[in-house]
C-alpha positions as CSV (number, residue, x, y, z in Angstrom):
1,X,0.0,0.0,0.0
2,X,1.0,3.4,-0.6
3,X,0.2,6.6,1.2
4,X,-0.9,9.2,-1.6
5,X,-0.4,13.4,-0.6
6,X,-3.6,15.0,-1.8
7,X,-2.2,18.5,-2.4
8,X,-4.4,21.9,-2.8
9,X,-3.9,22.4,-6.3
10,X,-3.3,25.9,-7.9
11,X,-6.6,27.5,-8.8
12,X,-5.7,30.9,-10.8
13,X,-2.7,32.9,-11.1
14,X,-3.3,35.7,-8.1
15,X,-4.7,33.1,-5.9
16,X,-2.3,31.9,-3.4
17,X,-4.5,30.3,-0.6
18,X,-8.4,28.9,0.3
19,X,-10.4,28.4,3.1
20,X,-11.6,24.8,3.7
21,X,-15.8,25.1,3.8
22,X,-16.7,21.3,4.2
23,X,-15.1,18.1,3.9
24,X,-17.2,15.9,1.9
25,X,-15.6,12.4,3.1
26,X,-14.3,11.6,6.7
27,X,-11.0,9.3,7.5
28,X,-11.3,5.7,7.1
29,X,-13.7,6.5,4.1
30,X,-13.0,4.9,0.5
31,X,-13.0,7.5,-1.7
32,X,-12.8,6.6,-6.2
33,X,-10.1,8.6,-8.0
34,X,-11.7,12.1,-9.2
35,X,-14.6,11.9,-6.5
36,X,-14.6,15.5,-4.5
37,X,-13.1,15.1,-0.7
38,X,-13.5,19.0,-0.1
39,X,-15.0,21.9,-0.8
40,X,-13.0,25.3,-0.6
41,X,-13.3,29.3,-1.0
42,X,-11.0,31.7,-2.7
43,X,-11.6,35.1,-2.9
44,X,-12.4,34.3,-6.7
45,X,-14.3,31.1,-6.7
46,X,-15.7,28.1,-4.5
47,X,-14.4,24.8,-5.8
48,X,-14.2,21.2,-5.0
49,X,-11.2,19.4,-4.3
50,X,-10.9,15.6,-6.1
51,X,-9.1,12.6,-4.9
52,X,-6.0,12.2,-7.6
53,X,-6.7,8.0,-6.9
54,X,-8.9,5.5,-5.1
55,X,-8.2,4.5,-1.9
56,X,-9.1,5.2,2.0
57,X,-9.1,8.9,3.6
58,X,-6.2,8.5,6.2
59,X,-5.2,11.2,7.5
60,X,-6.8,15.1,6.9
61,X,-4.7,17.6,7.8
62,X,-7.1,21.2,8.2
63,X,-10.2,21.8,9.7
64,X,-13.2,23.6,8.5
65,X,-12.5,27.4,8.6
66,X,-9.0,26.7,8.1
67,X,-6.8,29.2,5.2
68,X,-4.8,26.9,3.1
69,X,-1.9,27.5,0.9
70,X,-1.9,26.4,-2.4
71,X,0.0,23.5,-2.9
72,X,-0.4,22.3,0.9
73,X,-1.0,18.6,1.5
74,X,-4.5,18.7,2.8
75,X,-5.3,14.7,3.2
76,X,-3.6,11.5,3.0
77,X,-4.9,8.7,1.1
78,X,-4.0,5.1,1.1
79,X,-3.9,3.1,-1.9
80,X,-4.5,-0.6,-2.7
């Protein structure tokens, strides 16, 4: 098994950070590859965050209200 980083992708050139809203899967949860684990805010746009692969939510690493910087591992997921 492998752990997988589930970074907070860049989501426009002057954006440099978001604010976790909601966390749409828990740890311990099986999640597909492309299925949305999180919901966040810019100052530009809300958008959902998608797991890059399949596997189980291990770790999450912000809470709800939380600023995030782009490129920030925000979960863990473990692969088959």
């Amino acid at each position: 098994m492998a752990a997988i980083e589930v970074k907070l992708p860049k989501m426009g050139e002057s954006i440099s950070e978001a604010t976790a809203l909601n966390w749409l899967k828990n740890v311990g949860d099986f999640v597909e590859a492309g299925e949305s684990i999180l919901e966040v805010a810019t100052d530009k746009v809300d958008s959902e965050i998608a797991a890059p692969e399949s596997g189980i939510i291990k770790e999450i690493k912000f809470e709800i209200n939380e600023i995030i910087e782009i490129g920030s591992v925000i979960a863990i997921i473990e692969t088959e």
